[in-house]
C-alpha positions as CSV (number, residue, x, y, z in Angstrom):
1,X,-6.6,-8.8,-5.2
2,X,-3.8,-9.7,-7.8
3,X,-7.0,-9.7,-10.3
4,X,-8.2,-6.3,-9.2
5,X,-4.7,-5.0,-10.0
6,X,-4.2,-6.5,-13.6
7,X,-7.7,-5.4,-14.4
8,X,-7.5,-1.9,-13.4
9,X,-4.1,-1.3,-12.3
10,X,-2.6,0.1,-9.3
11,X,-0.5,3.0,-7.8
12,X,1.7,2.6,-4.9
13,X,4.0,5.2,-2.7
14,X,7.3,4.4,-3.0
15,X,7.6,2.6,0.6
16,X,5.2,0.1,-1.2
17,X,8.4,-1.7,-2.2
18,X,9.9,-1.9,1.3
19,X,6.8,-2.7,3.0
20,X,6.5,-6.2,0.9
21,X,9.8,-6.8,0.9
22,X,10.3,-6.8,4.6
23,X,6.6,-8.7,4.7
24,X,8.1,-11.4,2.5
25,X,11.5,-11.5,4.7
26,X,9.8,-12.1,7.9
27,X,7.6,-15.0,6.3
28,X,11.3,-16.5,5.4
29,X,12.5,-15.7,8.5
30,X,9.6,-17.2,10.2
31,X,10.0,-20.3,7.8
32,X,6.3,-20.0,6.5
33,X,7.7,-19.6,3.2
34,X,11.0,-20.4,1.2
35,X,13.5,-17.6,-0.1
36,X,12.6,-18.7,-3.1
37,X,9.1,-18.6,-3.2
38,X,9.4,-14.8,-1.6
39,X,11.7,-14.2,-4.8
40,X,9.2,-15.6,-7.1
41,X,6.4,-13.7,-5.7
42,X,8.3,-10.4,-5.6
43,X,8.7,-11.1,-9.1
44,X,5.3,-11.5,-10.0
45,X,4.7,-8.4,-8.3
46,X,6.8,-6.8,-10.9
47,X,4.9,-8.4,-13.7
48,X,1.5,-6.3,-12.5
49,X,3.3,-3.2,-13.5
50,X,2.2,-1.1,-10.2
51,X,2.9,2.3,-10.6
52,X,4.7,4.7,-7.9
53,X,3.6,7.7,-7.2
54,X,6.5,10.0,-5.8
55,X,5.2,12.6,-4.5
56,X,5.3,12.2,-1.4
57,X,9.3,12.0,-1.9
58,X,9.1,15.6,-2.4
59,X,6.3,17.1,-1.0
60,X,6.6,18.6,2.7
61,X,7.1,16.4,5.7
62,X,3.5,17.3,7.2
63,X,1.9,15.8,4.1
64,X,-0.6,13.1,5.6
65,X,0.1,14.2,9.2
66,X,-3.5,15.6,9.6
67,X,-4.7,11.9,8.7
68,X,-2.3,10.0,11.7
69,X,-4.1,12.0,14.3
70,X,-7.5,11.8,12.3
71,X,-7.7,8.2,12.2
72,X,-5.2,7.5,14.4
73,X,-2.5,5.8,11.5
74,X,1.0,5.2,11.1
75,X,2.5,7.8,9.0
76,X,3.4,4.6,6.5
77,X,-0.4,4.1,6.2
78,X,-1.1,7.8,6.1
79,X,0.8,7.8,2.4
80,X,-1.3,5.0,1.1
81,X,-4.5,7.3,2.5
82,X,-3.1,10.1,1.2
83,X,-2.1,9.1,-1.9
84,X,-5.9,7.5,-2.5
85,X,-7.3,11.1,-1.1
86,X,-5.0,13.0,-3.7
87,X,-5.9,10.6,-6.6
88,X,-9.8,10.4,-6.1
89,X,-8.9,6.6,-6.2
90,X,-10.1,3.2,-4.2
91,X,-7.4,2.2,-1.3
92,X,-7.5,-1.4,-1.4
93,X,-5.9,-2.6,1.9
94,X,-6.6,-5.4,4.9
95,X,-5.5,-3.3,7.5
96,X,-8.4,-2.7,9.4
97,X,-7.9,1.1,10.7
98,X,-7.0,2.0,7.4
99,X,-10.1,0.2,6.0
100,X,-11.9,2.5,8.2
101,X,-10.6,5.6,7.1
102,X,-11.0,4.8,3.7
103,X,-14.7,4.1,4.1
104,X,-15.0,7.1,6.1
105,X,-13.7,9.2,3.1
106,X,-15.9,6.6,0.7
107,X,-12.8,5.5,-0.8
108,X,-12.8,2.0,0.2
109,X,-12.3,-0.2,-2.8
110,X,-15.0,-3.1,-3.3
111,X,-14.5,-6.0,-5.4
């Protein structure tokens, strides 16, 4: 995926940032990984150069509501989906109900 990004770049709603770095302190937590290692990686992450799209940080609260109950999402996951919908861009993901909406709106990215 890391490839995917460098070679055509990526765009990211602002709880992007949260969302790994909680990922990356449970893995430490959990011991699977080293704070170090999370720290290196959230560093790396910064090297892509992913860009965040703020909208939704100002847009009206019921922005992606219509997808939660749609495809029954999270409203986290309903910003990526949104976001992807708005752009006319691929959502690449690995959560499987969000894969599903995103092939139902053929916006599934495919390597």
């Amino acid at each position: 995926m890391a490839n995917a990004v460098v070679v055509n770049g990526a765009i990211v709603p602002p709880l992007f940032r949260w969302e790994i770095q909680n990922a990356l302190l449970a893995a430490v937590r959990r011991k699977r990984i080293s704070l170090d290692r999370a720290t290196e990686s959230l560093a790396a992450l910064d090297e892509l150069g992913i860009a965040v799209d703020g909208f939704i940080l100002t847009s009206p609260l019921a922005t992606g509501l219509g997808f939660t109950q749609r495809f029954g999402l999270t409203a986290y996951d309903a910003a990526y989906l949104e976001l992807a919908v708005r752009r006319s861009v691929p959502l690449m993901t690995r959560d499987e109900k969000l894969k599903r909406a995103a092939t139902d709106l053929r916006l599934l990215w495919k390597p």
